[in-house]
C-alpha positions as CSV (number, residue, x, y, z in Angstrom):
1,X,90.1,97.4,96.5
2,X,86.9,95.4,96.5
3,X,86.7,95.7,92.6
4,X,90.4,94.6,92.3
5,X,89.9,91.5,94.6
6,X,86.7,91.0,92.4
7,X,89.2,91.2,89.4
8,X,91.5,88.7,90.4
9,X,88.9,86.0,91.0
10,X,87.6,86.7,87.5
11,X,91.3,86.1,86.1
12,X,92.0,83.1,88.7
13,X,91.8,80.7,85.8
14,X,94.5,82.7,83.8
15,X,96.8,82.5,86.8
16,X,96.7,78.5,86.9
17,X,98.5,78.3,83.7
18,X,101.9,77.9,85.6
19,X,101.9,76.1,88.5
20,X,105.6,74.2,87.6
21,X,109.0,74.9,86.0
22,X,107.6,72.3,83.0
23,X,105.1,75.2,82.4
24,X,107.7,77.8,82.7
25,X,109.7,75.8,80.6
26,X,106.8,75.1,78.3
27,X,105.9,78.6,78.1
28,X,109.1,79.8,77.0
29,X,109.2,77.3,74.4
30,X,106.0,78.3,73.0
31,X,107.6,82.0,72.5
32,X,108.6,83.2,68.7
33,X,111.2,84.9,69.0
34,X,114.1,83.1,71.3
35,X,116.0,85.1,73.9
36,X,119.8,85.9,73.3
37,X,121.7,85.9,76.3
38,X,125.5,87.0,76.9
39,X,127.1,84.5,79.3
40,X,129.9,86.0,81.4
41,X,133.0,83.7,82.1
42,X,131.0,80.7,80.3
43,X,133.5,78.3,81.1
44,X,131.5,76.7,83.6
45,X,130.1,73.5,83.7
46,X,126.5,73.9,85.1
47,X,126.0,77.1,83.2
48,X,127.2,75.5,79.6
49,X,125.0,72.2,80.1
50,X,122.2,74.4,81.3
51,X,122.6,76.8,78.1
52,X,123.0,73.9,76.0
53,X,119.7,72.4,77.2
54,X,117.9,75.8,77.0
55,X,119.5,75.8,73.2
56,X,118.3,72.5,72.3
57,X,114.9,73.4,73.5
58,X,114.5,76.8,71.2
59,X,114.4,78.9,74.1
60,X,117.7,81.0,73.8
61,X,120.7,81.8,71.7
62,X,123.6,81.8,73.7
63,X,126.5,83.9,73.3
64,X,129.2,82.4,75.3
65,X,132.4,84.9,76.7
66,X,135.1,83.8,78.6
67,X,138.1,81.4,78.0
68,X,137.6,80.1,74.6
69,X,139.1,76.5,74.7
70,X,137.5,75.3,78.0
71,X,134.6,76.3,76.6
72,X,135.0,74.6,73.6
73,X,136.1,71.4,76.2
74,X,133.2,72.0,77.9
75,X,131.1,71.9,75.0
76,X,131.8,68.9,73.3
77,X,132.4,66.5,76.7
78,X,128.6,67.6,76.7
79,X,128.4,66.4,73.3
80,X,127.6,69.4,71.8
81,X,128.8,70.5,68.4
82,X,131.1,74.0,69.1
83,X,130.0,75.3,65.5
84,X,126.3,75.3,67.0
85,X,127.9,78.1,69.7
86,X,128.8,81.9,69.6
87,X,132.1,81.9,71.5
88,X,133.7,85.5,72.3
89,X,137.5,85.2,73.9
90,X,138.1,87.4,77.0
91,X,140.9,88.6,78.6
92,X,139.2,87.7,81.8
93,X,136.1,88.2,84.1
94,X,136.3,92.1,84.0
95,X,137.4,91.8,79.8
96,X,134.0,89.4,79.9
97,X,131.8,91.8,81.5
98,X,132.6,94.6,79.3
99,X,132.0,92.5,76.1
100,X,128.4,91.7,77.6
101,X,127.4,95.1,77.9
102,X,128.2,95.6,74.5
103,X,126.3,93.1,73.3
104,X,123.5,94.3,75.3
105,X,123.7,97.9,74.6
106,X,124.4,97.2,70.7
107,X,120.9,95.0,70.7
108,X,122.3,91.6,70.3
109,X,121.9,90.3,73.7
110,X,118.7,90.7,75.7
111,X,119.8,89.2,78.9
112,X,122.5,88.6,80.9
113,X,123.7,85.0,82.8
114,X,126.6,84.5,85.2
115,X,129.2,81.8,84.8
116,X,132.3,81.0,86.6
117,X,132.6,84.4,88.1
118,X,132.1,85.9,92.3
119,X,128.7,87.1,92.5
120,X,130.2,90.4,93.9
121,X,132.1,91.3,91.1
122,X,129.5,90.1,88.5
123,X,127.3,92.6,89.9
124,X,129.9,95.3,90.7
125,X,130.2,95.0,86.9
126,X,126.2,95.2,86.4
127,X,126.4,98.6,88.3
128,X,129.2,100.1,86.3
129,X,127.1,103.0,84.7
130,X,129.7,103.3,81.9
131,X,128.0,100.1,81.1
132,X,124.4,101.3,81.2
133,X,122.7,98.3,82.2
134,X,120.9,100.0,85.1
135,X,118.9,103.5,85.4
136,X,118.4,104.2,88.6
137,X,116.3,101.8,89.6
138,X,116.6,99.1,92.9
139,X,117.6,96.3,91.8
140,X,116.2,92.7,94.0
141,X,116.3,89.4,93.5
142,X,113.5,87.3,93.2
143,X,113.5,83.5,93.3
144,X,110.8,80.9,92.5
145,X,110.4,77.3,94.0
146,X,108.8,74.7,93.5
147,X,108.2,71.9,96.1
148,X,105.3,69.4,96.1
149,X,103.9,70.7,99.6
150,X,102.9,73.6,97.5
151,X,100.1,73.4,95.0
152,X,102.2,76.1,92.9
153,X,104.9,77.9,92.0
154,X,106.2,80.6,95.1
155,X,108.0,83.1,94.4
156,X,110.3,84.6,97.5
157,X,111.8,88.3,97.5
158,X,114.5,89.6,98.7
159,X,117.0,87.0,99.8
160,X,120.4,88.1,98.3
161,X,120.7,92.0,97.7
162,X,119.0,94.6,99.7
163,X,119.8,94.0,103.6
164,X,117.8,96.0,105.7
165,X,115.5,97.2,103.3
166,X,113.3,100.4,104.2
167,X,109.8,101.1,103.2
168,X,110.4,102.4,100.0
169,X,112.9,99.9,99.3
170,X,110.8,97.7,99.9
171,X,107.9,98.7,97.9
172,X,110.8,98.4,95.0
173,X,111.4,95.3,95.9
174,X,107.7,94.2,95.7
175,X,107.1,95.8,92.7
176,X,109.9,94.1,91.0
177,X,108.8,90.9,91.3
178,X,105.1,92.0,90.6
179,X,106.4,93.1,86.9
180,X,108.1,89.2,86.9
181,X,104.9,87.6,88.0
182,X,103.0,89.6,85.2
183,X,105.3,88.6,82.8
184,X,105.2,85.1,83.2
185,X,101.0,85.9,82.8
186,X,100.3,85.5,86.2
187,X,97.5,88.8,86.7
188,X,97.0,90.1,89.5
189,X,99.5,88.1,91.8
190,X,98.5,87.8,95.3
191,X,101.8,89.0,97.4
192,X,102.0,88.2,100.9
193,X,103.9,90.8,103.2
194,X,105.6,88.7,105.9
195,X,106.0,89.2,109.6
196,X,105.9,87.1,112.7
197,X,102.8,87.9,113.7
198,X,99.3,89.5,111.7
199,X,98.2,92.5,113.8
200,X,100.1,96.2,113.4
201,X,102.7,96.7,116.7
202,X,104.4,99.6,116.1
203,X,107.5,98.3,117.7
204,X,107.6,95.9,115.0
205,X,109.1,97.7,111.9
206,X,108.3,95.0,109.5
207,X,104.4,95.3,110.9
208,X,104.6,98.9,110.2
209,X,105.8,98.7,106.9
210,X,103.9,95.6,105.7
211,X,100.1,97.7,106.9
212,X,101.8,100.6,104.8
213,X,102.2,98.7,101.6
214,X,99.0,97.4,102.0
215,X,97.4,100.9,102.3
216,X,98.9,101.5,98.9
217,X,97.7,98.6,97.3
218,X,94.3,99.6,98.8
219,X,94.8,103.2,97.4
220,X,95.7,102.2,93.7
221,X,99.4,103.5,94.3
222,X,100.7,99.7,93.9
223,X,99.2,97.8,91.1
224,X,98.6,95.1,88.9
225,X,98.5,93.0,92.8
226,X,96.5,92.1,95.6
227,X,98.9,93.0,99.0
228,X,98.2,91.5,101.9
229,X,100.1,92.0,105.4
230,X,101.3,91.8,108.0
231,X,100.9,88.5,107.5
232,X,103.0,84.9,108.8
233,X,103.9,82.4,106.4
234,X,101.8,79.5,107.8
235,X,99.1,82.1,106.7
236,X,100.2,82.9,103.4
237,X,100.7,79.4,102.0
238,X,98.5,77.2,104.2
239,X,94.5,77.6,103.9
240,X,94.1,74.6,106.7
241,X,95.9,77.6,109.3
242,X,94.6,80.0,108.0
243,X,90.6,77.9,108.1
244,X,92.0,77.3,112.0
245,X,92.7,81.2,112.9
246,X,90.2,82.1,110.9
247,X,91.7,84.4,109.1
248,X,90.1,85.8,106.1
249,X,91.8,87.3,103.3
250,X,92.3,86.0,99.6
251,X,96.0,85.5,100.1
252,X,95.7,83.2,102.8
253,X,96.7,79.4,102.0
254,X,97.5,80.8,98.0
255,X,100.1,83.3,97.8
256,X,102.3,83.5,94.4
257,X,104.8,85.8,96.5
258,X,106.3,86.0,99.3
259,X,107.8,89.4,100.7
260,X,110.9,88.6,103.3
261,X,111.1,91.9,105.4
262,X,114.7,91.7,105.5
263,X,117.7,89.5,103.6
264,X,118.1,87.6,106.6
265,X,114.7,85.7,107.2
266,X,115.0,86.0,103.2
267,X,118.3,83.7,103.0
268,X,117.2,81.5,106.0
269,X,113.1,80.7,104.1
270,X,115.0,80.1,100.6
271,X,117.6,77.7,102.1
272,X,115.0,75.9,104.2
273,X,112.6,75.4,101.2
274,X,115.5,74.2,99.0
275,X,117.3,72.1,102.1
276,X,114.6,71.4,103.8
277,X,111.7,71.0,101.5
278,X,113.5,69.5,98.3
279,X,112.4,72.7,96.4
280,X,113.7,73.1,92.9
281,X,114.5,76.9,92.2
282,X,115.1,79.5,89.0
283,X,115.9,83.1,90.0
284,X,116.5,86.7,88.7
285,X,117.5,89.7,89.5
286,X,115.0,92.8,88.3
287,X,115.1,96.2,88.3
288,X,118.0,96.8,85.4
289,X,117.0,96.9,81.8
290,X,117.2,93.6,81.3
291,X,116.9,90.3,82.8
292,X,120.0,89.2,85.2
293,X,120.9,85.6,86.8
294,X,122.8,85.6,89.3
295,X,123.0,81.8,90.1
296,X,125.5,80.1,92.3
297,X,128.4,78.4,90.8
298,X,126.9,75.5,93.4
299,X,123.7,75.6,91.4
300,X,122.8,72.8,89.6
301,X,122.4,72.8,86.0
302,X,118.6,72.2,86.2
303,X,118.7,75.1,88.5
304,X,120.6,77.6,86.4
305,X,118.1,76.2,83.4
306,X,114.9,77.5,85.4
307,X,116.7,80.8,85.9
308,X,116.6,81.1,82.3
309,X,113.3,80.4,80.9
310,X,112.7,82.4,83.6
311,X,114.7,85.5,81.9
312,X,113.4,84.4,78.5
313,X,109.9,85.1,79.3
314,X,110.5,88.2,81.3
315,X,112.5,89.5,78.0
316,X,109.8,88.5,75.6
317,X,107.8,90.4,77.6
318,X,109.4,93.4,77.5
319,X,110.1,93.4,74.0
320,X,106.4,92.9,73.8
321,X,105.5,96.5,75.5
């Protein structure tokens, strides 16, 4: 463990090349080869000026199913020119979710973006294993936000689709957004397991769990990380608290994740940072073979844009390996 703390301050510089979306954004630009993403039920406001922002930008080509002519209304009251646009015709949001796994599975599109469709059936689709978009794997959601009482990006897991997670749920979950946070370049990410308090109390579940993970992280079992926990929030993203209860440990004050021990104090820190806290966000789902955004129809278009440079990057690379 010693040699892998040693590591990560030797790669600390690495880590500081995305501290913003702008990076994000810029990083995704940079890539070669752009992103090609299937768009279910595209006729939706937000997600057609975000797509056609990510477009403009050389980030993505999107391929936009759903009802053709209010996409095509869509499109040009954003005064963009419809030719510029793949547009599929569905029969409807089931119709639209089986076109996108055949774009997915036939190689044409590399990730996948939800439009004016429920979140539960968008994923109910996602699961479908006719479709073969996941193997097995837990799926999580992990969201990043950016807020200027924070000297960096945070990313948050899970807030949205594992409830009462157990302890190998949650090392999915952790490991998840590990593989995001590499992706993006960030090496070695230092994850912070939370709980309400920092000491091991075996009637506290998310304690138990959180010393566990650790262990593993310790042991080699959990990689390409630094784990730290149990550990409070105060602690994980303030080094003034942490200088005050002085608590050592090379996640306090500088966390790149946060581990919620369960969707509700998940939900409730994502809301406050974003209500609260004036964070801006970007989000994905992991753990299916390819990139998923699972935005709001509330989101804002800037929003559903972070979400995907978010997926382009984590595309790129996997086509990479």
């Amino acid at each position: 463990m010693l040699a892998s703390r040693f590591n990560f301050r030797v790669t600390e510089l690495i880590n500081m090349g995305i501290t913003s979306f702008r990076d994000l954004a810029e990083k995704a630009k940079a890539m070669k080869k752009k992103t090609a993403i299937a768009v279910v039920e595209a006729h939706d406001e937000h997600a057609i000026e975000s797509v056609i922002t990510a477009a403009n930008d050389g980030i993505v080509i999107p391929m936009l199913i759903g009802d053709a002519e209010k996409i095509k209304e869509i499109l040009r009251k954003n005064g963009a020119n419809v030719s510029d646009f793949e547009i599929i015709a569905s029969g409807g949001a089931e119709d639209s979710l089986r076109l996108a796994a055949e774009l997915i599975n036939g190689g044409r599109a590399a990730a996948i973006m939800k439009g004016r469709i429920e979140s539960g059936e968008f994923m109910h689709g996602i699961l479908k294993k006719e479709y073969g978009l996941v193997s097995g794997n837990r799926l999580s959601l992990t969201g990043f936000f950016e807020t200027p009482a924070y000297h960096k990006l945070l990313a948050v897991t899970d807030m949205a689709v594992n409830i009462y997670p157990d302890l190998e749920c949650k090392r999915a979950i952790l490991e998840n957004a590990v593989k995001v946070l590499n992706a993006l370049g960030i090496i070695n990410p230092k994850a912070a397991l939370l709980a309400s308090i920092e000491k091991v109390n075996p009637k506290m579940q998310d304690t138990v769990d959180a010393d566990a993970l650790k262990k593993m992280n310790m042991s080699g079992e959990i990689k390409n990380c630094v784990v730290e926990g149990p550990i409070s929030f105060d602690l994980a993203t303030s080094s003034e608290s942490a200088k005050i209860k002085n608590y050592e440990s090379p996640v306090a004050g500088d966390a790149d994740l946060v581990v919620a021990p369960d969707i509700t104090s998940g939900n409730v820190l994502a809301k406050s940072l974003t209500v609260m806290a004036g964070a801006r966000t970007g989000a994905l789902v992991t753990g299916a073979n390819i990139p998923i955004m699972l935005t709001s129809r509330s989101a804002e278009a800037s929003d559903k844009y972070n979400s995907i440079t978010l997926a382009a990057c984590v595309a790129a690379d996997s086509w990479r390996k």
